[in-house]
N, C-alpha and C positions, 0 to 999 in steps of 0.2 A: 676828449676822445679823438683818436685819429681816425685818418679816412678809411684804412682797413676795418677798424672795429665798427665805424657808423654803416660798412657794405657789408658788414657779415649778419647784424641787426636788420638791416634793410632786406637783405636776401632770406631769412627768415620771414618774415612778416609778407614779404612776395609772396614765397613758396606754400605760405600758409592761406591765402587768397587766392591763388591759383587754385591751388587744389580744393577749397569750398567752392568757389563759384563759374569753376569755368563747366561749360558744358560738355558733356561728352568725356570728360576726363574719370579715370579710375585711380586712384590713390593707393599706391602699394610700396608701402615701409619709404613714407617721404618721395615717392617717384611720381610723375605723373607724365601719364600711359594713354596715346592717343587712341580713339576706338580703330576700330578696325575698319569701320565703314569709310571714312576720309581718308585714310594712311594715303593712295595716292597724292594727295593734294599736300599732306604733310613731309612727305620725300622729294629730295632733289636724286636727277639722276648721279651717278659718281662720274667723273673727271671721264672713265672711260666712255662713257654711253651706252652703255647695253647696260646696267644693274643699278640698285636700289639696296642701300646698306643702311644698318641704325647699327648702332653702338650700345653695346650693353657695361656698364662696369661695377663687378662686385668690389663690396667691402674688401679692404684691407686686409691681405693675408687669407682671404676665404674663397678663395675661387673653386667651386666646384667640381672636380673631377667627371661627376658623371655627367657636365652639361655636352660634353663633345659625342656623347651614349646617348642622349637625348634626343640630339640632333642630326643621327644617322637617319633617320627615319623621314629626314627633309630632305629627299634628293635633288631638288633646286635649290638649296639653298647652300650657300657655301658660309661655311664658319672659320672664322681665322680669329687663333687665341694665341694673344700674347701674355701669359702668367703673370711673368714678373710687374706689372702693371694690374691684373685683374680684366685686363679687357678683353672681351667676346665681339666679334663684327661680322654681324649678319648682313649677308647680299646675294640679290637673286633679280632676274630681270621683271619678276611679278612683284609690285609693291606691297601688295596685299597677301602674297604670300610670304614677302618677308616680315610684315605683320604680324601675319598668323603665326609664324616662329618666334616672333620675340616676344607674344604676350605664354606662350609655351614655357619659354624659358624661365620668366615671370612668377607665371605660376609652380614653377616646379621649385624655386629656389627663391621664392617671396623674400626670406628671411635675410636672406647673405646680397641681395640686388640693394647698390647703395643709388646708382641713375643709370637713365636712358636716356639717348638723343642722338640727334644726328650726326655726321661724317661731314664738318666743314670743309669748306674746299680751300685751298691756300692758294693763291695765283702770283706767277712773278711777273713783273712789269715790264712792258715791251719797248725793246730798244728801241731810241727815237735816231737814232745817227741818220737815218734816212730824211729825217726831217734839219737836222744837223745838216747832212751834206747839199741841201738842199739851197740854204742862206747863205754855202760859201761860194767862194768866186776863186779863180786861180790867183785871184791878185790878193785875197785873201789869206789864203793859204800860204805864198809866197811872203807875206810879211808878218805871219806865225814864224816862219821858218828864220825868216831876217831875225825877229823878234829874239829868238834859240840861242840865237849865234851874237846877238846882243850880250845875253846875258856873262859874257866872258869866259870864266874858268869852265872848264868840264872838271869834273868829279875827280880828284888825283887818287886814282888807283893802285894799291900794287897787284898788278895784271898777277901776280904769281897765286894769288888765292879765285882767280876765277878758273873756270874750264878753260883748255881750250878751246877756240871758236875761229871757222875756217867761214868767212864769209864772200870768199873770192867768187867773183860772179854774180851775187845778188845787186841785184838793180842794174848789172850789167849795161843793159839796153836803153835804159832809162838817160833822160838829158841830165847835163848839169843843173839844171835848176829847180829838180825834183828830189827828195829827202834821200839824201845817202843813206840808208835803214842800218848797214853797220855800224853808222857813227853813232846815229840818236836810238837805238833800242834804250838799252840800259842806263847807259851814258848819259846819252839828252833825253829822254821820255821819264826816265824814272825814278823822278823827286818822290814819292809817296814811300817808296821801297828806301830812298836814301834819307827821307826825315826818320821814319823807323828806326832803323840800323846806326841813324847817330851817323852820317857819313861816311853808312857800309862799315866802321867800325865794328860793330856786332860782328865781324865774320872773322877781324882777328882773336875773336873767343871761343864760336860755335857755331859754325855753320848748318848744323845740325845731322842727325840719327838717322839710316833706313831702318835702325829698330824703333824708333820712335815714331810711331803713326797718325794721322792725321786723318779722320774720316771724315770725307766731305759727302755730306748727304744733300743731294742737289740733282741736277739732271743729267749726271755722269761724266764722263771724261775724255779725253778724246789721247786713247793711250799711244798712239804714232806720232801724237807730235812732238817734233826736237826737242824740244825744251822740257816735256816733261817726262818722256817716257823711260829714261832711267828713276825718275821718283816713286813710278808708280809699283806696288811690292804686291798688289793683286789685283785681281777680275771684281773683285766685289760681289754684289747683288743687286737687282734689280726687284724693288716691291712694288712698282707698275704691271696690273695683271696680264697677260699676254705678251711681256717685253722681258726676255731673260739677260739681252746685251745689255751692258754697263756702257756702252759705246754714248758718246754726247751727241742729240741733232739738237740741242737749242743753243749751246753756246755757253749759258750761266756757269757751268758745273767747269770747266775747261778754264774759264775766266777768276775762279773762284782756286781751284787748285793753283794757277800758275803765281796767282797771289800768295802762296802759303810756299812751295818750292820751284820755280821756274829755276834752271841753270843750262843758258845756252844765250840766246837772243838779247833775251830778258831774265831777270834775276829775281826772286820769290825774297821774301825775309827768312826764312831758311832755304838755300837751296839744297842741303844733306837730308832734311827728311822726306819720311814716305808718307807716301797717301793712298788711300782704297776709295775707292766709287761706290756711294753708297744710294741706289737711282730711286728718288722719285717722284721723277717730271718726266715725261716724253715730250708733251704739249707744256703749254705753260700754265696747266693748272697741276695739280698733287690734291687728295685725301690726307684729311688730318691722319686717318689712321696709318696711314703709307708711313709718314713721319715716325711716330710714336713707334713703328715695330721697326725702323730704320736703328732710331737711336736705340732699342735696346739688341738689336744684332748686334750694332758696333761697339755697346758696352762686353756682348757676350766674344765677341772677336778679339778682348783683348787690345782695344785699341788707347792713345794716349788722351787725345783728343777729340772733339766733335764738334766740325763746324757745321752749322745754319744760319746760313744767311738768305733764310725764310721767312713766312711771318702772316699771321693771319689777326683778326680781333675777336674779342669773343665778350657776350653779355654776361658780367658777374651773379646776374640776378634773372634771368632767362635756365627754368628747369632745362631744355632741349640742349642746352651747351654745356652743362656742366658738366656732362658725360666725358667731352673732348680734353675741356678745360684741365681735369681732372685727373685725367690719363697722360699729357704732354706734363704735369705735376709730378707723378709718381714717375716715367719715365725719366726727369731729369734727377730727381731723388736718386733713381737706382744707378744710377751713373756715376752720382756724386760719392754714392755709398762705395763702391766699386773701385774709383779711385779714377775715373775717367773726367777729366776738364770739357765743358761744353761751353762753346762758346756761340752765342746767335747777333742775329743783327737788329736794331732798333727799329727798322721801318721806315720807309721813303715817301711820308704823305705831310711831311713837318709839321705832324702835330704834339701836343704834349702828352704822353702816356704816363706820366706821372700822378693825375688825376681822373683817375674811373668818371667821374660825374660830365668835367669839360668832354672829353674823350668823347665820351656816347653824346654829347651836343655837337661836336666838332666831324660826329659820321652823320649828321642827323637821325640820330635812333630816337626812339621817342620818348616824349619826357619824363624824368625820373628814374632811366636806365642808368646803366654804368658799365665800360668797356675797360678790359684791359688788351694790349698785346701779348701775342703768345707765339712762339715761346719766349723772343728776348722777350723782358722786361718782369719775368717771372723769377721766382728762389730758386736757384743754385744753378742758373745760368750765367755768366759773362755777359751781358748786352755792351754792346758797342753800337757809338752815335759816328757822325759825316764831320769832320771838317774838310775847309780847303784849303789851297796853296797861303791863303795868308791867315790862317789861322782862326778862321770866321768860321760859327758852324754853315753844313751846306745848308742851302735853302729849300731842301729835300728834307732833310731827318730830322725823325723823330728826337724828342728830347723830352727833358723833364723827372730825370730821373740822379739824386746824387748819388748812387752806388752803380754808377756806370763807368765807362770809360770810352773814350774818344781814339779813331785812327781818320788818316787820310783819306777821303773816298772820293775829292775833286769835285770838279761844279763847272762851267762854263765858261767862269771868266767873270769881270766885277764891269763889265758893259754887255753883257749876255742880255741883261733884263731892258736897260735901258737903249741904247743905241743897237742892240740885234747881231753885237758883233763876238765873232768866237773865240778866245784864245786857247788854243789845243792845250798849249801848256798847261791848263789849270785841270784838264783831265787825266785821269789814267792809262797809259796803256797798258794792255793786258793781253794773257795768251787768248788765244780762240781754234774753234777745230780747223783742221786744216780743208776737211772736204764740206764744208757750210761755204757759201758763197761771200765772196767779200765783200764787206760794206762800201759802199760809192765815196764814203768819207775816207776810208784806208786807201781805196787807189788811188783818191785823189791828192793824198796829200804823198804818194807813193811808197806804201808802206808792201812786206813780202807777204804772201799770204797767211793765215797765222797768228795776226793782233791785230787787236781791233782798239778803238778808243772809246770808254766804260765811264760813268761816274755810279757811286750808290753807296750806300750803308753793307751793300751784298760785298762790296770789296772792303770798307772799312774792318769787318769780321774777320777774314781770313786771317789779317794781319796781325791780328790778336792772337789767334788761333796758333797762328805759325811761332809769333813770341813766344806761347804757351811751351811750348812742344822743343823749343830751345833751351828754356830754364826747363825741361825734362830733362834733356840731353845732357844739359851741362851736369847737372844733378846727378845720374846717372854713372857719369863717369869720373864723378866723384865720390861713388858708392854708395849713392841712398836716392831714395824717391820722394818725389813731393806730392804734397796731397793736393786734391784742386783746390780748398781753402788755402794751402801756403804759394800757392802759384797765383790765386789770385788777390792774395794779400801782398805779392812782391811787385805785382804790374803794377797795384794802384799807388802803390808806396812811393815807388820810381817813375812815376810818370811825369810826363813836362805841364804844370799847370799853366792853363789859358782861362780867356775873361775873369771873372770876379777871382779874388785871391781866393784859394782854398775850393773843396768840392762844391758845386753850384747845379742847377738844373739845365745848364745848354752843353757843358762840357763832361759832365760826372767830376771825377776824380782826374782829369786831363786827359794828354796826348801821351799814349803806350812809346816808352822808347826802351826797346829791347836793349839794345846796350848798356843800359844803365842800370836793367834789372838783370842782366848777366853779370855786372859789376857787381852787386850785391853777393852775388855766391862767392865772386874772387876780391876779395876785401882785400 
């Protein structure tokens, strides 16, 4: 028996024990329904601060028409239904009266209610560059920079496939012994975009589609800056409540597109496709359900792709999650149904999500539980893991998984741990907004405002994403379309394997090289 089948066994036998013996609980069609008298204590507030949401998700195909007729009758309470999923998200700034709605609901449609629970919260992880620039020292930096100019060859381009690019004057002011930023954007910073590309090859095949779209659901985007603001082909949406701008103040979502198309400074793995903002972060927290109604706008937008380089855990066997769990489930289904490619990221805690049981030992949840990541590492997602410049996974990501697949996402350096020393090199650069203040580490190393230096799993995805969305293009313009199984039967096909020979649990299926899975359409 495998590990799936001994959690779904397990999660039975839970759910059948919870609802005989816990106290206070009400048992309705398999659910179980906190009383009303604790519901404070059982709610967190949501990411925004003023409201109290639970999640309700009907059965399969049954979502009831009149629950939104029911619910007029709650004038603090706001309902937000997303059909194509089943799910109902009840929020209001009284706990207890968002309680008293949902056992309403409950009762009105016992039959067709498959769970209830809460609204996880997903958080992204905060830049540390500041801690970063902290350990360097000018003479540091300056023998990063030696270090660039050691490595010898630059990248041999034919300048005729990129834009042009008028750089006269940037860094103008600046000494000679501070980063010429015309020379090393692309050029010298952007080994990650040129392992991909196969030595920028990929672009003598498809640089990519503005009808091929690319939804990054994230903390939006920052549409003035140079480099991306031809890519971008709309305003999008924002599902943070009280936030209608798609406009980026944290930086991820900006960092995240220019990884999918950058064409100016810096160069994306496709720089021809388009992208929509699809917001939901302000802070760096987000609502599970923000997500789950993100991806099925983007599926109903018509769009190609769908990147999340998001990510939260959730208890296999815990009633209160399975509601979410469940819902980000049928979300990626109707995506996949659709014809829409989703791609997420593995997670930056380096643990193994490969097995439920380690996993929930490894958060310390308590014993006998079992966690999975969500969304990467779920059915009919793309998960992509971290490596680094030598081909090591990072010391960040998530792993343990053999139907994944591996991009670039950088790391510190291979004296980062032990001697405290930094080599820039082995990071990312990447776009960032241009009105967000600039990191101490970018001036210092004198970088234009605009990029910033990033590692994560949040950038290994996009690069997936952006491949995706090339074998669309190419495809496309070869008269037929791919399904997200034949796009992602062609990455893993074509990918460069690392460690153990063949699919393994640190690498998946390897290292995505788009050029080689565009070779495959042009035999």
């Amino acid at each position: 028996m495998n590990w799936q089948s001994k959690v779904n066994n397990l999660k039975v036998c839970v759910l059948s024990l919870s609802m005989a013996l816990s106290a206070g609980l009400v048992g309705i069609s398999g659910v179980a329904v906190t009383g009303v008298a604790d519901a404070s204590a059982a709610m967190e507030l949501s990411v925004t601060g003023d409201s109290y949401s639970r999640l309700i998700l009907f059965k399969e195909g049954m979502f009831p028409e009149q629950a939104a007729t029911l619910l007029e009758g709650w004038k603090d309470i706001q309902a937000t239904i997303v059909p194509e999923t089943g799910l109902l998200r009840l929020s209001g700034s009284s706990p207890t009266l968002v309680r008293e709605a949902e056992l309403a609901v409950l009762q009105a449609f016992t039959d067709v209610v498959e769970y209830t629970g809460s609204d996880p919260k997903l958080e992204l992880k905060l830049d540390d560059s500041e801690v970063i620039a902290a350990a360097l020292t000018p003479q540091a930096v300056q023998q990063n920079l030696a270090d660039i100019q050691d490595m010898g060859e630059s990248p041999k381009l034919d300048k005729s496939i990129f834009k042009t690019m008028d750089f006269e004057g940037l860094n103008a002011n600046r000494g000679e012994e501070t980063v010429r930023a015309e020379e090393l954007l692309y050029e010298k910073w952007g080994w990650d975009i040129k392992e991909v590309t196969d030595d920028w090859k990929s672009y003598d095949i498809q640089r990519g589609s503005r009808d091929v779209v690319i939804a990054v659901v994230d903390s939006g985007i920052d549409a003035s800056h140079p480099d991306l603001k031809d890519s971008l082909i709309g305003t999008g949406k924002s599902f943070v409540p009280g936030i209608e701008s798609t406009d980026d103040n944290l930086g991820h979502g900006t960092m995240i597109a220019g990884t999918i198309s950058a064409d100016g400074k810096l160069l994306g793995v496709g720089p021809g496709l388009g992208l929509v903002p699809y917001k939901v972060f302000d802070t760096g927290k987000a609502d599970s359900s923000w997500v789950v109604e993100a991806i099925v706008e983007a599926v109903n937008d018509n769009v190609d792709v769908i990147n999340l380089s998001l990510g939260t855990y959730k208890s296999l066997l815990k009633p209160d999650d399975q509601a979410a769990l469940l819902a980000y489930e049928r979300a990626l289904a109707y995506a996949q149904l659709k014809g829409v490619t989703v791609v997420a990221s593995s997670g930056t805690d380096g643990l193994n999500i490969g097995d439920p049981s380690s996993l929930a030992q490894a958060l310390k949840w308590d014993a006998f539980e079992a966690a999975v990541h969500a969304p990467g590492g779920l059915a009919g997602v793309i998960t992509v893991s971290a490596y680094n410049r030598q081909h090591e996974k990072s010391f960040y990501s998530n792993y343990g998984l053999r139907d994944m697949i591996a991009s670039p996402g950088g790391d510190y350096g291979s004296t980062w741990f032990t001697k405290g020393e930094l080599n820039l090199t082995s990071m990312c650069l990447t776009t960032y907004p241009t009105h967000l203040p600039q990191s101490e580490l970018s001036k210092l190393v004198g970088l234009p405002v605009g990029y910033e230096f990033m590692i994560g799993t949040s950038l290994s995805a996009p690069k997936v994403a952006a491949s995706a969305g090339l074998l669309i293009a190419e495809a496309k313009e070869q008269g037929y379309r791919l399904s997200p199984s034949a796009v992602k039967d062609i990455l893993f096909e074509t990918a460069t394997d690392y460690g153990e020979p063949g699919a393994d649990e640190v690498f998946g299926v390897g290292g995505v090289n788009v050029y080689a899975a565009l070779m495959r359409l042009n035999p």
